[in-house]
N, C-alpha and C positions, 0 to 999 in steps of 0.2 A: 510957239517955238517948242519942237519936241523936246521932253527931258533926257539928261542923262541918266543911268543908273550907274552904281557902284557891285559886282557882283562875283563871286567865284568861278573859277576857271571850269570851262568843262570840255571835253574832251571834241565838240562840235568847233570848240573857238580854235582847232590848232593852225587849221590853214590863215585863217586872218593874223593870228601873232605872226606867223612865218612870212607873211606880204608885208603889215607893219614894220617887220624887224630892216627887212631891205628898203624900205619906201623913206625910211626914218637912219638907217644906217652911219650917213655920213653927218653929225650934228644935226639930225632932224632931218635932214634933206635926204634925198635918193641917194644912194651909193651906187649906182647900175654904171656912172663913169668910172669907179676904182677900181670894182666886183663886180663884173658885169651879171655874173650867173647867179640867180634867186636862189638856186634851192642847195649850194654849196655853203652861201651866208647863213642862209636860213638854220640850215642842220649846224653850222658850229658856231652861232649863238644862242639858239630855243630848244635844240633835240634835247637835252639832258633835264631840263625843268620838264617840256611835255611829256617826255617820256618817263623820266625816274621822278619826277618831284610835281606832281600838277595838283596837290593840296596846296600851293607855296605858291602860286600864281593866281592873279585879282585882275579882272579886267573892264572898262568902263565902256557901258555900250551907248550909243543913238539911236534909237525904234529900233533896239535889238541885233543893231550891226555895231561891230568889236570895230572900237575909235582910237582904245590904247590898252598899256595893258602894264601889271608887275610881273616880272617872273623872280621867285626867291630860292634859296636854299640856306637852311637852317644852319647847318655844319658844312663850311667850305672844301674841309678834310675831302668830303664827301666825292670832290668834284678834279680833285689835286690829278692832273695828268688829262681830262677829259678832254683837253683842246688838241692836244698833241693828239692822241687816241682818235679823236675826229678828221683830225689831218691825214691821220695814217688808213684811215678808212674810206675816207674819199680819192686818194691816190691808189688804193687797191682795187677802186671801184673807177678807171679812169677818167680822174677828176683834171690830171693833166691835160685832159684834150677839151676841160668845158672852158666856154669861153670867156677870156680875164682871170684865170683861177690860177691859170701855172704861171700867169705872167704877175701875177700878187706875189704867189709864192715863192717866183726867183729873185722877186727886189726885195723880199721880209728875208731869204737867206743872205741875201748880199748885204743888208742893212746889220741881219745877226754876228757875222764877221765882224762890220766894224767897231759894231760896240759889245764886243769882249771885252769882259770883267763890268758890263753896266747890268747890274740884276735887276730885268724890269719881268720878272714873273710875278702872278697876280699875291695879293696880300695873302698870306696863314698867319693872324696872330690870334691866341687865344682869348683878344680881352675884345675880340668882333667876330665870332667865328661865324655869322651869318651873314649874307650878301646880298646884293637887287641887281637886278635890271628893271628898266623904266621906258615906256617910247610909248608917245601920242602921235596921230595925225594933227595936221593942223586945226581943223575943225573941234579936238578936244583939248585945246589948248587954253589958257588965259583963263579957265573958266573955275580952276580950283579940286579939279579929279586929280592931279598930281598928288596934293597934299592929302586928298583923302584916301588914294591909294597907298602914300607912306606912311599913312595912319594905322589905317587898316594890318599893313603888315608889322609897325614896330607893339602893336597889339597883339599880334600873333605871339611875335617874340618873348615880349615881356610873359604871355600865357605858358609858355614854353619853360622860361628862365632861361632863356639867353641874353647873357649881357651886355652884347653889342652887337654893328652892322658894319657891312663897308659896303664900297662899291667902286669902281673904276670909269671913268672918264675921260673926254680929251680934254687936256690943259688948254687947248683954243677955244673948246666949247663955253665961252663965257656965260653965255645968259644958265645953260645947266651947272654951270659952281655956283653961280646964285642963287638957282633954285633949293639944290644939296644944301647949300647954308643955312639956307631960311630955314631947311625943315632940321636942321641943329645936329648937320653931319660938318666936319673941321678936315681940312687937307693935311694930309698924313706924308712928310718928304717934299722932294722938290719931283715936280715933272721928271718921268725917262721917255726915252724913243721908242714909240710904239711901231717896231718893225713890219715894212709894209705900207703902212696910213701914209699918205701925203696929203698936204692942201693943195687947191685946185693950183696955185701957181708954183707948185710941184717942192715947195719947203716940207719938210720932217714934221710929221705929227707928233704928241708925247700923250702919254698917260700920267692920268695923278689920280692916285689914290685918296680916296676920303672916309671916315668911317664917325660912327656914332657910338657914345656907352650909351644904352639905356637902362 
């Protein structure tokens, strides 16, 4: 049975995290029913770790091919506006005409409407100022590279002296609060409406925020 490794990001892994990120998108599953277009998800979930932060990224390989992967950033400050900013750049780049993209974006403004005065922008507190992303293929699942990727990085941190992490999820995705748990991250609020997200029998997705002191 090949082994896994545990190893640092390098700039060869970036097309695999950007396939990872979509193939894993929808609670692990493919998102190519929600988001149909790879490389619209791809750039506004992985562009800002590959691009500005890819010391802050850990990834776990099988005979040298990228099975999963952390992307981190140390100071969230860092990141405040990046999603919007990617939004705004894929629509100047006619990202209306890729396909699944504009029709995400008119059910997340139609969604932002109705929940006026619900603040579901991601966390800024100062007592977590660092965040993750996390997503395996199937194949590196079950096996314990999860926990040694959140190792790996609340080590980083602690080298750093940051004193805490968070991270953002979907309140459906039960088996990942489980896992968040075990590695001694606690749910921060109750679920909001993640504008946009639906489950496959078309009900409202939410996020919940989690975070860790270390």
């Amino acid at each position: 049975m090949p082994e896994f490794e545990i190893r640092a990001y390098e700039p060869a892994d970036c097309e695999a995290i950007r396939r990872i990120c979509f193939e894993t998108g929808y609670m692990g599953e493919p998102i190519d029913w929600l988001w149909r277009d790879r490389e619209s998800f791809a750039d506004l979930i992985t562009r800002y770790y590959t691009d500005r932060e890819p010391e802050s990224i850990f990834v776990a390989t099988r005979e040298k091919r990228v099975v999963g992967y952390l992307t981190g950033c140390v100071d969230s400050e860092r990141t405040r506006g990046a999603a919007v900013a990617e939004i705004r750049r894929l629509l100047l780049r006619g990202g209306l005409l890729r396909p699944g993209f504009g029709a995400f974006l008119g059910r997340a403004l139609l969604d932002a409407m109705r929940d006026r005065g619900v603040r579901a922008e991601a966390l800024f507190d100062a007592r977590w100022p660092a965040h993750l992303h996390i997503d395996f293929l199937p194949e590196g699942r079950g096996r314990g590279l999860g926990r040694r990727l959140m190792s790996l990085w609340f080590e980083r941190l602690r080298g750093l002296g940051i004193p805490g992490v968070h991270l953002g999820t979907f309140a459906e995705n039960h088996a990942a609060i489980r896992f968040f748990e075990a590695c001694g991250l606690s749910r921060q609020g109750a679920p909001l409406p993640a504008p946009g997200f639906r489950m496959r029998d078309g009900r409202r997705m939410h996020a919940q925020w989690m975070a860790r002191s270390l």
